[in-house]
C-alpha positions as CSV (number, residue, x, y, z in Angstrom):
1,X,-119.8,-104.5,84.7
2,X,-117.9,-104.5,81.3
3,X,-116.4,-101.2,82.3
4,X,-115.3,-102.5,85.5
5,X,-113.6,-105.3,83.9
6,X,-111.5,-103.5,81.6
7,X,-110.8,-101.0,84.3
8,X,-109.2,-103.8,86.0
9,X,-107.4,-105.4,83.3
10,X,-105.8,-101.6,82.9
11,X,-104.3,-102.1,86.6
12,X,-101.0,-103.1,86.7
13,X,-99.3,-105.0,89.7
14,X,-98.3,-102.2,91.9
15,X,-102.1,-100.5,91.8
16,X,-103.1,-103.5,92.4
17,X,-100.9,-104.9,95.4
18,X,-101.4,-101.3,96.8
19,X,-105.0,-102.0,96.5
20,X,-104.9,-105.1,99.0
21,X,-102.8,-103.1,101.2
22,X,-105.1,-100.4,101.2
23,X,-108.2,-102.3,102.1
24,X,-105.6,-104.7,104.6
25,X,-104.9,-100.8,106.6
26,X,-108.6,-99.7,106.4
27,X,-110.2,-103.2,107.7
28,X,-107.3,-103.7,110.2
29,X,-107.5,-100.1,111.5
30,X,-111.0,-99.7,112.2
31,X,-111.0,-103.1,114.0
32,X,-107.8,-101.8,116.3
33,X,-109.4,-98.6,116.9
34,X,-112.9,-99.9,117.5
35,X,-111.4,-102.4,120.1
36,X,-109.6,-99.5,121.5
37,X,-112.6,-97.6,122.1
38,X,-114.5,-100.5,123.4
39,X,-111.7,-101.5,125.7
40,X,-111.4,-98.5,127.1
41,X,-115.7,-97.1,126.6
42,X,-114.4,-93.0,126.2
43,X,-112.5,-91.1,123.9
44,X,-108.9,-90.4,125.2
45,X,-105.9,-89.1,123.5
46,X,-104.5,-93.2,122.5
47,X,-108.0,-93.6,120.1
48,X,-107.3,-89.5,119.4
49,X,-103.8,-90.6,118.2
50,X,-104.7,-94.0,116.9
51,X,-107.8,-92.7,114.7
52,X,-105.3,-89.8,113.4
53,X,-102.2,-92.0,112.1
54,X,-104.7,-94.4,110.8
55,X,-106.3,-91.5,108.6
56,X,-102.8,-90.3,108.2
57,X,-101.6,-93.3,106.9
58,X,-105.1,-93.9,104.6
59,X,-104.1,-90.6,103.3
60,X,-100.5,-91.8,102.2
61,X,-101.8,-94.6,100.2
62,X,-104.4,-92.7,98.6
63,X,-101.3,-90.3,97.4
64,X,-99.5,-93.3,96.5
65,X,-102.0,-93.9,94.4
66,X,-102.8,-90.5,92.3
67,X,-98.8,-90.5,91.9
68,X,-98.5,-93.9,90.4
69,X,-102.1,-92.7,88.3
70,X,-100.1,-89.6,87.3
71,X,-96.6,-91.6,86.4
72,X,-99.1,-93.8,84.2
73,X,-100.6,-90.2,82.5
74,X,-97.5,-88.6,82.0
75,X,-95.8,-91.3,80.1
76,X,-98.5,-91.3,77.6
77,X,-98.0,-88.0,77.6
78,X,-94.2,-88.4,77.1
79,X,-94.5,-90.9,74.4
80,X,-96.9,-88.5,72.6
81,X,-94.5,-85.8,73.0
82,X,-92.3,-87.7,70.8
83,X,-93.8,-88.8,68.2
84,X,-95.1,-84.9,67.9
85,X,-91.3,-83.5,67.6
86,X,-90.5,-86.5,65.5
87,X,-92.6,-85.2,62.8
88,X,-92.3,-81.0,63.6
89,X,-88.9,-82.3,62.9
90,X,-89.1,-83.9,59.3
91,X,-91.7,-80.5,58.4
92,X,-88.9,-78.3,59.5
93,X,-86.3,-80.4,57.2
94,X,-88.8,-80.5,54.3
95,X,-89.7,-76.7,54.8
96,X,-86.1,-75.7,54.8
97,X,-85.1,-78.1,51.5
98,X,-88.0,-76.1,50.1
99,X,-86.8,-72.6,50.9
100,X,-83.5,-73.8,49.5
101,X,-84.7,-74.5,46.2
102,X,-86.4,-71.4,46.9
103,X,-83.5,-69.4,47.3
104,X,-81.8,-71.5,44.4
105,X,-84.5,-70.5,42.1
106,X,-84.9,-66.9,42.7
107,X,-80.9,-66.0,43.1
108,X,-80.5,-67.9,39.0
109,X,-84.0,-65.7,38.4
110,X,-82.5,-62.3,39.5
111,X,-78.7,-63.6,38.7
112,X,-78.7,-65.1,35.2
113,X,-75.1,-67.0,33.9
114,X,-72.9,-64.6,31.4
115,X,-71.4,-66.4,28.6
């Protein structure tokens, strides 16, 4: 239950609306093809198309979905990304002061001042 909760509280408004909408299509579509087929008591090609755009469109928000998961994923990702080549960036400046005083060090070793 404590999982649920926070799994919920992780949601934000556009999973959450699309979550109404989603159970809103599923409950409304079964009813409208069930009264279909009950209306009508065989299977013809109006339930054939009916039950196939509803599935269709069940489909579409359930792709809606994993995007909007994988939008979430990949900013993390993004931010991470970031803060990564933030710091490969100030051990490239520190390595490269380093080889300089390197370079300084050895070319006065192998070079000494004439007086």
């Amino acid at each position: 239950m404590n999982q649920l909760k926070r799994m919920v509280q992780r949601l934000n408004f556009f999973e959450k609306l699309l979550f109404l909408v989603g159970v809103a299509v599923t409950v409304m579509g079964f009813y409208y093809i069930n009264k279909l087929y009950t209306g009508e008591g065989h299977l013809s090609w109006a339930l054939l198309q009916a039950a196939f755009l509803w599935l269709v469109l069940l489909f579409l928000i359930i792709l809606t979905d994993s995007n909007e998961s994988i939008k979430e994923e990949l900013k993390e990702v993004i931010k991470q990304h970031i803060n990564e080549t933030r710091i490969l960036k100030e051990i490239s400046k520190q390595q490269l002061a380093e080889l300089e005083e390197i370079k300084k060090l050895l070319w006065e070793k192998h070079h000494p001042k004439r007086k």
